[in-house]
N, C-alpha and C positions, 0 to 999 in steps of 0.2 A: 541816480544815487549809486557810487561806488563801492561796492562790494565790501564788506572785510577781508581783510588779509587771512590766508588760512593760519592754523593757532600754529605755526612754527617757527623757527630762528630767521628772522629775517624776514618772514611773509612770504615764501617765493612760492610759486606753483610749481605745476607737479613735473615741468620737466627739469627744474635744477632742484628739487625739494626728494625727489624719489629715492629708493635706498639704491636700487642697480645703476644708477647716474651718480650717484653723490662720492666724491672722493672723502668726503668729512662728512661723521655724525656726531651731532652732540645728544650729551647722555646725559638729560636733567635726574637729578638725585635731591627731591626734596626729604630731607631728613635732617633733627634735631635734636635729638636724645639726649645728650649729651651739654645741649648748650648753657652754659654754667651762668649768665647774669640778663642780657637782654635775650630773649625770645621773638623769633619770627624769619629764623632762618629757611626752613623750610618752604616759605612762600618767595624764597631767593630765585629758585631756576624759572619761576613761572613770570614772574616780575623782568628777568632778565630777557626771556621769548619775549613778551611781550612789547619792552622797549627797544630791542632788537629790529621790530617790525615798523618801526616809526621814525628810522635813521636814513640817510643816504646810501646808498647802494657802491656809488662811486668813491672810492677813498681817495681822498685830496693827496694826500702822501704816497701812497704809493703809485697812485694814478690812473686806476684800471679799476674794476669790480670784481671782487675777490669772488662775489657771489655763483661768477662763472663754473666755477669747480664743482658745483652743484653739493647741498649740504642739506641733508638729513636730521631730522631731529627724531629721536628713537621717543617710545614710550618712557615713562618715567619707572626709575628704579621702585618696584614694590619693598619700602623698608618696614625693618624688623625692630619691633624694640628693643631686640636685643642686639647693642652696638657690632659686638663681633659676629655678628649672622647676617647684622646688614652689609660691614665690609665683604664678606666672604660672596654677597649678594654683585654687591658692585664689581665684584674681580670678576664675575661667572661673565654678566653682562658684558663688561669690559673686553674680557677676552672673545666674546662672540662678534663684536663690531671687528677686531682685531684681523681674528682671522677672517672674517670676510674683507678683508684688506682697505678697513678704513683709516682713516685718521680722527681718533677719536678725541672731543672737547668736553668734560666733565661739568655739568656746570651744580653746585651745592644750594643751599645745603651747609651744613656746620662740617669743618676743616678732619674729622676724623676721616670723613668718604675717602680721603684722597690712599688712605692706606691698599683700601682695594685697587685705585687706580693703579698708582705707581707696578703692587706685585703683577697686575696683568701683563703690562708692559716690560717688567727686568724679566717676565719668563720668555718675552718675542725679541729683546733689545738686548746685548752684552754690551758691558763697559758701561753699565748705566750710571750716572750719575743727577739726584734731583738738585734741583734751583729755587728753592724757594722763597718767594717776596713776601712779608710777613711782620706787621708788629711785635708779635710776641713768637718768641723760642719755641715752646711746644714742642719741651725734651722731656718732660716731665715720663718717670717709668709708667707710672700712673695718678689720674686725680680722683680724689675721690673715692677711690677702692677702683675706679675703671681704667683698666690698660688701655681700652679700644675710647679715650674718651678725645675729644677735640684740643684738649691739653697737652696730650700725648701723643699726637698722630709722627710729630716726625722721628719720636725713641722707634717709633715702628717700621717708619721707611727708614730709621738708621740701621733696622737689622737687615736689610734686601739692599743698602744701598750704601753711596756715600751722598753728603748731600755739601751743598751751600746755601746760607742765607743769607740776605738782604734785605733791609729796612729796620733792623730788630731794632727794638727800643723796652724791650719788658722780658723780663724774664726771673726766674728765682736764684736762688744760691745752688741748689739741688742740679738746675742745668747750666749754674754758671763752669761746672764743675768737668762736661759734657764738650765743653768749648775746645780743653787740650788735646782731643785725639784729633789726628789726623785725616779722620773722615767727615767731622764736621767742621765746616768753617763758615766763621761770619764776618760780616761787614755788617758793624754799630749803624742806623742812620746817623747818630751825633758826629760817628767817624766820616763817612758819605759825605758834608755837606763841607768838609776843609781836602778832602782828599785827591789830590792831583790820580786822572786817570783810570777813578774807582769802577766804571762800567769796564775799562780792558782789563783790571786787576779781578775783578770780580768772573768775566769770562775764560780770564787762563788757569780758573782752579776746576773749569771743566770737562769733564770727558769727551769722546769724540758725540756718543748718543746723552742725547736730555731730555728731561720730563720735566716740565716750568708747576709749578702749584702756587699760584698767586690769592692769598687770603686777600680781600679788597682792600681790608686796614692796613695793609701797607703805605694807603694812602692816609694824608694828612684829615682827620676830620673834620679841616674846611672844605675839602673837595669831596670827601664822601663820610655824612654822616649815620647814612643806612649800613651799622653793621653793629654786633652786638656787645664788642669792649673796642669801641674807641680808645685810640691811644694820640695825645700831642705829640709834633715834631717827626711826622710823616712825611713819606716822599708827593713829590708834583707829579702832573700828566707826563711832561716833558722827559724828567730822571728815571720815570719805571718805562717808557715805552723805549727811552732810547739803549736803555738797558736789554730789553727784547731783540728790538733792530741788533743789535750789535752782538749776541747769542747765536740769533740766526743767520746770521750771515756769516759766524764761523764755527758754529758747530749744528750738529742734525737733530732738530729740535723735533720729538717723535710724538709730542702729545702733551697737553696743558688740561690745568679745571682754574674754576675761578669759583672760590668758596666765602662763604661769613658774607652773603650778602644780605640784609633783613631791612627789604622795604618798610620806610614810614609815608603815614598816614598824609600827606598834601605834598611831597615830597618826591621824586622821581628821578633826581639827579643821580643816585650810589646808583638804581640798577639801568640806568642809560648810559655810566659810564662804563660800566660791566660790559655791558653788550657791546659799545665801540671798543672796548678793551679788545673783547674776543674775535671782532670780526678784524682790527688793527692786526694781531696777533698774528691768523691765518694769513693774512695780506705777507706781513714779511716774512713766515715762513713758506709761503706757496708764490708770490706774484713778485717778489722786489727784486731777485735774480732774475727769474723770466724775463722782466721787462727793465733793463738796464737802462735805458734809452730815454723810456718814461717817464724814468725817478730823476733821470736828470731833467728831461722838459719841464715837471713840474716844480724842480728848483728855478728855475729862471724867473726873470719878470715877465708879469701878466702886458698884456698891452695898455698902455694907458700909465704904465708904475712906474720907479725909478730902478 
């Protein structure tokens, strides 16, 4: 009988799983304070290790095993109930992978975390600029009487940053308002799905360094219904990864999380698609350059094809 996989990203052992080997750590942040209608974000970063560990190793697309890089998965952030002591938590964290010269993958947890992520990184990164894929705006100053809340996390990286969004499809009057300055911009999905060119339009409002924060609902609710305000008229696999691909390969894409994932009960598809999201991710930021050569053999036909 074969072993379990050890409880980390991907199952590897210990000589690509170790911190002084691993070029990547991921930093689960289970935490939900904040989360205003469905409940069970929290049990998102655990859900995602675990379906992580039950994937292919080999990526068909890029053609190689990302896994080689060797990838860490840290202890899980100790949160606070209190929203602004658990961000302050995650930056500390954050900034500790950092300077030990990781490349760090945040996995949530409810969309506020991502406010500690981003500030660790615009203190190591100049020129920062975030990316954010996303059903809903989450410009709000604050919900609910809370600044630090999951409604509000991108007013918050708009004070450390400039950002871009992608996939929106929800949002209020209060942040329709938020859309005229010049540091935020969006791409509607309504507008996405007629727009000639939208992934190279959406990449040239980038800086040279980026930090991706990909909420899961950016995906359509037929493809991922574990998250906790579904929204209709969401992007496909195809439209958010090849939107990444084409990120990384012209700009220096410094660190990602992937939030709002809230496994259900008989259900396992939102956080297996998480997990290929993240490991897809690292692949084109670390393996698609490398192996030039590759990406092309695995375009060709297979033997046997047309």
């Amino acid at each position: 009988m074969s072993q379990n996989p050890p409880n980390n990203f991907c199952g590897l052992k210990d000589e690509r799983s170790n911190f002084d080997a691993a070029r990547i750590a991921v930093l689960p942040i289970p935490y939900e304070a904040t989360a205003s209608w469905g409940k069970g974000t929290a049990n998102g970063p655990q859900a995602i290790i675990t379906a992580s560990q039950n994937m292919e190793l080999f990526d068909e697309e890029i053609f190689c095993d990302t896994s080689t890089l060797g990838i860490f998965t840290a202890v899980p952030v100790a949160v606070a109930e209190n929203p602004e002591k658990t961000v302050d938590e995650v930056e500390r964290r954050c900034r500790e992978l950092l300077d030990a010269g990781k490349f760090v993958v945040g996995l949530g947890g409810e969309h506020s975390v991502t406010t500690g992520l981003v500030r660790a990184h615009a203190a190591k990164y100049n020129d920062l600029t975030v990316l954010q894929l996303d059903a809903h705006a989450d410009l709000r100053d604050a919900y609910e009487g809370e600044k630090y809340s999951h409604a509000s996390v991108m007013r918050r990286v708009l004070e450390v940053c400039p950002i871009t969004q992608a996939g929106i499809r929800s949002l209020s009057e209060e942040e329709a308002s938020l859309l005229v300055s010049e540091d935020a911009r969006v791409f509607f999905a309504h507008k996405i799905r007629n727009m000639p060119a939208w992934v190279e339009r959406v990449a040239d409002t980038l800086t040279e360094n980026v930090y991706i924060t990909i909420d899961i609902d950016v995906f359509d609710p037929a493809f991922v219904p574990g998250t906790g305000t579904p929204e209709p008229g969401g992007l496909n696999w195809w439209q958010v990864t090849g939107l990444l691909r084409q990120v990384c390969d012209r700009r220096n894409v410094v660190g990602f999380d992937i939030v709002e994932v809230m496994p259900l009960e008989g259900e396992r598809s939102s956080e297996f698609l998480a997990a290929k999201l993240a490991y897809r991710l690292l692949g084109y930021k670390f393996m698609a350059r490398r192996h030039p050569h590759l990406n092309r053999q695995a375009g060709q036909a297979t033997p046997g094809g047309k």
